[in-house]
C-alpha positions as CSV (number, residue, x, y, z in Angstrom):
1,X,-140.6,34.8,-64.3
2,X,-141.9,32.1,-66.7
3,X,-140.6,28.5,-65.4
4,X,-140.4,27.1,-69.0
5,X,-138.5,29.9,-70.8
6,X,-134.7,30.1,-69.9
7,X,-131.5,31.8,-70.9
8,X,-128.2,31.5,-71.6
9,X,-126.4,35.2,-71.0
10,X,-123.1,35.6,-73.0
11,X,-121.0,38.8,-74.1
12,X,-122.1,38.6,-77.8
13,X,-126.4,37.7,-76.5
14,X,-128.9,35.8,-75.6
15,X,-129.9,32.8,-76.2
16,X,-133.6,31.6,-75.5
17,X,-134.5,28.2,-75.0
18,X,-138.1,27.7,-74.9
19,X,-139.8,24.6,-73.7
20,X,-143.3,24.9,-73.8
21,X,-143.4,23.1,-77.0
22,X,-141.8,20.2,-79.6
23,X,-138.9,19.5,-78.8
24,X,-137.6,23.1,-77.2
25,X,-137.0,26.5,-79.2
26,X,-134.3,28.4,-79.7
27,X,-134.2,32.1,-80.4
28,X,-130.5,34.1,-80.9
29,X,-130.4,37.8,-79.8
30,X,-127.2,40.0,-80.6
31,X,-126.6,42.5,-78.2
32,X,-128.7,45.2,-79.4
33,X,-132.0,42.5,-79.2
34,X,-130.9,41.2,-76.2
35,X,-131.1,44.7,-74.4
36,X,-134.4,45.2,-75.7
37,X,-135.7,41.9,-74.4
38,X,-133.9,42.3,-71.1
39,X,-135.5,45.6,-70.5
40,X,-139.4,44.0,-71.8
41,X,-138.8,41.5,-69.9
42,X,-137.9,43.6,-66.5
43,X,-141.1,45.6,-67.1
44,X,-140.8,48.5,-69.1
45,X,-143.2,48.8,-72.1
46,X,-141.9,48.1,-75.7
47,X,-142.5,51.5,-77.1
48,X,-140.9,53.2,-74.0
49,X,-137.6,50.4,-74.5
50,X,-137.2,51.1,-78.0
51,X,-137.1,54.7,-78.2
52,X,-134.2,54.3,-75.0
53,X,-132.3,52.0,-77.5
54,X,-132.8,54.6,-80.4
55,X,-131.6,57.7,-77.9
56,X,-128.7,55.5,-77.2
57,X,-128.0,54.3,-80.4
58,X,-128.3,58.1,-81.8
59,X,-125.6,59.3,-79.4
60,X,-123.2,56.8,-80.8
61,X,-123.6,58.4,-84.6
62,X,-126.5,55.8,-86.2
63,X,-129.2,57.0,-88.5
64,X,-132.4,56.8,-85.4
65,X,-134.6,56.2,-88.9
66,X,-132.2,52.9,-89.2
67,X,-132.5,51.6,-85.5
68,X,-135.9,51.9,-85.1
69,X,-137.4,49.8,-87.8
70,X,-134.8,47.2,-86.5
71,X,-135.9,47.0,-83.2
72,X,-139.5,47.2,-84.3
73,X,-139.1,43.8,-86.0
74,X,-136.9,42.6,-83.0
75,X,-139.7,43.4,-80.8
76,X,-143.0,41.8,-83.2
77,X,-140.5,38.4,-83.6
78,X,-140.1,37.8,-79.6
79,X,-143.8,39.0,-79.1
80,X,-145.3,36.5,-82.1
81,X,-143.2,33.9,-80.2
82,X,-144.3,35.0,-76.5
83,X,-140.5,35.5,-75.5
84,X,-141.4,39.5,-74.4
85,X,-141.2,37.3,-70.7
86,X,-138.5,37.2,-68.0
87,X,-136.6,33.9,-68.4
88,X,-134.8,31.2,-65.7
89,X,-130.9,31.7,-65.6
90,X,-128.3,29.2,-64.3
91,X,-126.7,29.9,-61.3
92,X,-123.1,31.8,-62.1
93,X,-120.2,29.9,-61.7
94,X,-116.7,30.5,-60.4
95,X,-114.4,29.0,-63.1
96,X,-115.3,27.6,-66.9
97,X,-115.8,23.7,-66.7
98,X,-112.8,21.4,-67.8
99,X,-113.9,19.7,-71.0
100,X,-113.2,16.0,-71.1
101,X,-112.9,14.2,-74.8
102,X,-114.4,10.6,-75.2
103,X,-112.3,8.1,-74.3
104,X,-112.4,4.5,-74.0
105,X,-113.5,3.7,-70.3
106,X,-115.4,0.2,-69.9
107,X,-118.4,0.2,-68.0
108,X,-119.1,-2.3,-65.8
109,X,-122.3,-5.3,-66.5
110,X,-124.7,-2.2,-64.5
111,X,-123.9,0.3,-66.3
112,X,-124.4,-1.2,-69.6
113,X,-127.9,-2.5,-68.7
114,X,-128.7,1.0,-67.4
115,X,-127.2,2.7,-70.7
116,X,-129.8,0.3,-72.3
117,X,-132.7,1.1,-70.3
118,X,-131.9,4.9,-70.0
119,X,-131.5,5.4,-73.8
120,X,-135.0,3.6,-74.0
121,X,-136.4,6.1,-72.3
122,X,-134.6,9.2,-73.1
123,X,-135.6,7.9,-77.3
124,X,-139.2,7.5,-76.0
125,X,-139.7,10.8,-74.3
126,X,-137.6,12.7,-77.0
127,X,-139.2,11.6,-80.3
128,X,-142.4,10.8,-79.4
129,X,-143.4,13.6,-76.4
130,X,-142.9,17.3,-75.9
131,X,-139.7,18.5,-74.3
132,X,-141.1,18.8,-71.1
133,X,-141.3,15.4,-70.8
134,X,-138.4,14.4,-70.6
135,X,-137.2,17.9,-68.1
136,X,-139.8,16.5,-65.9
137,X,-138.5,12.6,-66.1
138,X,-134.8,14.2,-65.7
139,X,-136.1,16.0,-62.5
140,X,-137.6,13.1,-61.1
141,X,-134.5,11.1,-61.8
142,X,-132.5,13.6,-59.2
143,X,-135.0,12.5,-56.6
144,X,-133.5,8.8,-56.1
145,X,-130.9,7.8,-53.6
146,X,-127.3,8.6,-54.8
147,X,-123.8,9.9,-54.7
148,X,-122.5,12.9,-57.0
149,X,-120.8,10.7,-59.4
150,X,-116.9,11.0,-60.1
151,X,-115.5,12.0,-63.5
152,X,-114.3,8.2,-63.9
153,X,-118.0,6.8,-63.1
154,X,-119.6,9.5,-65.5
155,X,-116.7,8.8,-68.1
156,X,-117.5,4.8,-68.0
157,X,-121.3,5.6,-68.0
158,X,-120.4,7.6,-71.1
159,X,-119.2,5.4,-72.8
160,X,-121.5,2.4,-72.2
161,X,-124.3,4.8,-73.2
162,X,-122.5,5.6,-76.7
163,X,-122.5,2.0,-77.1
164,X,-125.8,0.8,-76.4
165,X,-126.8,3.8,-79.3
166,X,-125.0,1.3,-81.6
167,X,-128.2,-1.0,-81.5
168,X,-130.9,1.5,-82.0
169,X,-132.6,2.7,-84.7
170,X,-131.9,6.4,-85.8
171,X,-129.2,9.1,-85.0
172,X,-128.9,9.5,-81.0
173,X,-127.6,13.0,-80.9
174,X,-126.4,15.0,-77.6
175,X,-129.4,16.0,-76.8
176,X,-130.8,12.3,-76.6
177,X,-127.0,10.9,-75.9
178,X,-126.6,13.2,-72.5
179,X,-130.7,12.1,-71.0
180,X,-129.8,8.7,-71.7
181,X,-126.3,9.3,-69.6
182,X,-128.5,11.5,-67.2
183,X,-131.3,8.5,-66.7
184,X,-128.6,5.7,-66.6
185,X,-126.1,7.5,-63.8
186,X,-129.3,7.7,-61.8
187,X,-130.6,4.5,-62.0
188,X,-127.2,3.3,-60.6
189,X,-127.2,5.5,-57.5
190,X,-125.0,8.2,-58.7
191,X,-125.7,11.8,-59.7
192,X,-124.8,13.7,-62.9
193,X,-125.8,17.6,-63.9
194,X,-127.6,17.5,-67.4
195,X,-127.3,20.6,-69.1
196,X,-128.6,22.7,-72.1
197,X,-127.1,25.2,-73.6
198,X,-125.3,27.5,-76.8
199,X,-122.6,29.2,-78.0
200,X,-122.7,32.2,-80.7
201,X,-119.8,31.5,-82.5
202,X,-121.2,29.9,-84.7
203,X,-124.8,29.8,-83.3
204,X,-125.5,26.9,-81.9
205,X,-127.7,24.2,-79.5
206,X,-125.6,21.6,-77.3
207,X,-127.0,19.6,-74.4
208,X,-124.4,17.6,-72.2
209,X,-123.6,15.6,-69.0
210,X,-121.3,17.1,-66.6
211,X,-119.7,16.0,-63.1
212,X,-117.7,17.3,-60.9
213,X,-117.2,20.7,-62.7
214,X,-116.0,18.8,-65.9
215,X,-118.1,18.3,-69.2
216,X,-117.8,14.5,-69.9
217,X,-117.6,12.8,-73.3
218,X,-116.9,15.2,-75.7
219,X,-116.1,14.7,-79.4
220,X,-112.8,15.7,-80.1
221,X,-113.7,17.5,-83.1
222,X,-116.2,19.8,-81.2
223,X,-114.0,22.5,-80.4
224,X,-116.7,25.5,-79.8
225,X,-116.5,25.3,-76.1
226,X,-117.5,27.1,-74.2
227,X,-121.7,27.0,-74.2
228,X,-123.2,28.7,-72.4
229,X,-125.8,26.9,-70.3
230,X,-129.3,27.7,-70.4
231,X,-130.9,25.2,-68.2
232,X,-129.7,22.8,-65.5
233,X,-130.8,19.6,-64.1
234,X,-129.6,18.4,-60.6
235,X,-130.2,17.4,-57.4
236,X,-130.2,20.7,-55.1
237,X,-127.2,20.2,-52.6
């Protein structure tokens, strides 16, 4: 199972988030693709998987001489991009998080010096080094003394962290918004989950910042929830 290529598993695909280079890949399966890479990846040969998804696909009324060329290209795509490879998968979890809209929590003096220094870093490993980077600096982060922290804490860390962005140069987007958040928590002795992620409908890359089973600091205009996560940072229990 490759360590730098992971999934997020819904009912309408796959999503593949690849982080072996630039800033991380994604590549969207429907159904159909996502059986074919499921079975590559478990092992079985691309010829032998593709005429199983033809046979199947020819019992259900479709032209074989349709599905095959289809799959074909399916199958060249994922191999070109070295995705024909078993991927990570999040843990599955009991209930959908609670999504939580930004708000206006104030963060103490701390936590807007750590907002600083954590979007400083996060703008540092993002723009100017590979993704795996800043995974690795995320990871590391879990490894310092600290408390899970509460919805409340994360909420107020949040919040400073969208207001330190205010004096940088550049767009901060959730991708560099959530590391920051993820770096900042830490250095204050307290414990978030960073997460990446996508949804289908439309398709589409997220990363966020959750604790305690909630997502934290969500723009109330973003209603595609849920994502589906791909990859998770956190501090093993």
């Amino acid at each position: 199972m490759s360590s730098l290529v992971h999934a997020a598993v819904t009912t309408d695909g796959v999503a593949l988030l690849d982080v072996r280079r630039g800033r991380g890949r994604w590549q969207f399966l429907d159904p159909v693709g996502a059986e074919l890479w499921s079975r590559v990846a478990a092992g079985e040969s691309v010829e032998d998987a593709v005429e199983d998804l033809v046979r199947v696909w020819t019992l259900r009324g479709v032209d074989p001489s349709r599905v095959r060329p289809d799959l074909m290209r399916v199958a060249a795509e994922l191999a070109k991009a070295d995705l024909l490879v078993d991927a990570r998968r999040p843990a599955s979890r009991a209930a959908a998080p609670v999504v939580r809209f930004a708000g206006a929590a104030r963060g103490t003096l701390l936590d807007q010096v750590a907002a600083q220094v954590g979007l400083a870093v996060a703008l540092v490993l993002l723009r100017c080094l590979p993704i795996r980077f800043a995974l690795a600096a995320a990871r590391t982060a879990t490894r310092l003394p600290g408390r899970t922290a509460t919805i409340a804490e994360a909420e107020r860390m949040h919040t400073a962290v969208r207001r330190a962005t205010h004096g940088w140069p550049g767009r901060a987007a959730c991708l560099e918004e959530s590391l920051a958040m993820h770096l900042a928590t830490a250095l204050t002795g307290r414990r978030v989950r960073w997460v990446l992620g996508a949804s289908f409908m439309p398709r589409n890359a997220h990363a966020w910042v959750e604790a305690e089973g909630a997502v934290i600091g969500q723009d109330p205009a973003d209603r595609v929830w849920p994502y589906a996560a791909a990859l998770q940072v956190e501090r093993p229990n």
